[in-house]
Structure formats: structure tokens, C-alpha cells
C-alpha positions in Angstrom: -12.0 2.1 -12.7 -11.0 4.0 -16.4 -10.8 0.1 -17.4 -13.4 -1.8 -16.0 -15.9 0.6 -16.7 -15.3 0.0 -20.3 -14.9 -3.2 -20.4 -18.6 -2.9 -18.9 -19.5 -0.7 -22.3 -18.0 -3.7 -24.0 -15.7 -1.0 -25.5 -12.4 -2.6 -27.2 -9.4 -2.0 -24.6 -6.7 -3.3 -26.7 -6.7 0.5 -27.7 -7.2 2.0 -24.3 -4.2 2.7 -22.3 -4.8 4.3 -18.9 -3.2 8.1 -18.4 -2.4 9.2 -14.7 -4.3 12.1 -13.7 -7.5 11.7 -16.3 -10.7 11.2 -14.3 -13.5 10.2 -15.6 -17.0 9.4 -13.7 -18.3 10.7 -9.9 -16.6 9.0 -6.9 -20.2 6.7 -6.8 -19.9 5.6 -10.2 -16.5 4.3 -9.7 -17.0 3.1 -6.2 -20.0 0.8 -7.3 -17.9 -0.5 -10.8 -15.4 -1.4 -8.0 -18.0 -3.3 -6.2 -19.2 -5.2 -9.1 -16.3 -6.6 -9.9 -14.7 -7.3 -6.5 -16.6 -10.1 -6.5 -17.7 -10.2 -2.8 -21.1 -9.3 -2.5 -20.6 -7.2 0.4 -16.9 -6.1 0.5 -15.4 -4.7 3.4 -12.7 -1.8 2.9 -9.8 -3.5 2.7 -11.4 -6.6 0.3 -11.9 -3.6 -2.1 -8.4 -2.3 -0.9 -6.7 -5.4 -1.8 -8.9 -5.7 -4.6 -7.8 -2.6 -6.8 -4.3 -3.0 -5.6 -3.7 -6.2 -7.8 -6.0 -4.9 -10.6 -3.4 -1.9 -10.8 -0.7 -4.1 -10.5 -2.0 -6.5 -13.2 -3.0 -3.5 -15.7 0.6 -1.9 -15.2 2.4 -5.1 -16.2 -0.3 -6.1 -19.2 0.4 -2.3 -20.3 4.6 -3.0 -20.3 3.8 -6.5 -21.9 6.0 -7.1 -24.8 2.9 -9.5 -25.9 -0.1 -6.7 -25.8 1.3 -4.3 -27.6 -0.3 -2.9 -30.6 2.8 -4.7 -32.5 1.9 -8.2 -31.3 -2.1 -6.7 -31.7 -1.8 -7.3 -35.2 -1.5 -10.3 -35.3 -3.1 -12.0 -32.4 -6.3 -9.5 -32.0 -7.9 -9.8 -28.9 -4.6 -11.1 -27.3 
């Protein structure tokens, strides 16, 4: 949620990196960012389930990725 709802702000994430236990926003605000983006228009439990699992999954390995860290950032912005 902490990432898609700034990527929604068009805020720069190449800065952001997600810390366990921050919470930001109500439960409604992040359930309808999750919606959104799911990108069913009428997700059942388990689409949204499935959904967020690979997000997280996804995030945690661009986070650990040699090639998006602020190192590599310097040169290829945006990357």
C-alpha cells in the first residue's frame, strides 16, 4: 500500500524504501488503493490476496536488487 499510494502522488520511489511496522493511511484508504490497482474491477478476496502477495514479493526483491540501488541510481535515474 506505503508504495502504491505514492506512486499515485507521483512521488519519486527510487528514494522510498518500505519499513516494517510504519502504517500510514485508514484500513479504507489502503483497501480501495489495493483495488485500484488489482486490476479486476470487482476482485474477490483471494484475487486481492494473490494480488498483494506478488506485489510484496516483487517490492522485496526490487529493494535487494543489486541494480536499484541508490549506487546504480546515479547513473541510470529512474531505473
Amino acid at each position: 500500500y506505503q508504495y502504491l499510494s505514492r506512486y499515485k502522488q507521483k512521488e519519486n520511489l527510487d528514494q522510498f524504501t518500505f519499513v516494517p511496522g510504519t502504517i500510514t493511511g485508514t484500513e479504507k484508504e489502503c483497501l480501495a488503493c489495493l483495488m485500484e490497482f488489482c486490476g479486476r474491477r470487482d476482485p474477490s478476496w483471494t484475487e486481492l490476496s494473490n494480488f498483494t502477495h506478488f506485489l510484496d514479493f516483487q517490492l522485496r526483491n526490487c529493494e535487494k536488487s543489486v541494480f536499484c540501488s541508490s549506487v546504480v541510481g546515479q547513473e541510470f535515474h529512474g531505473f
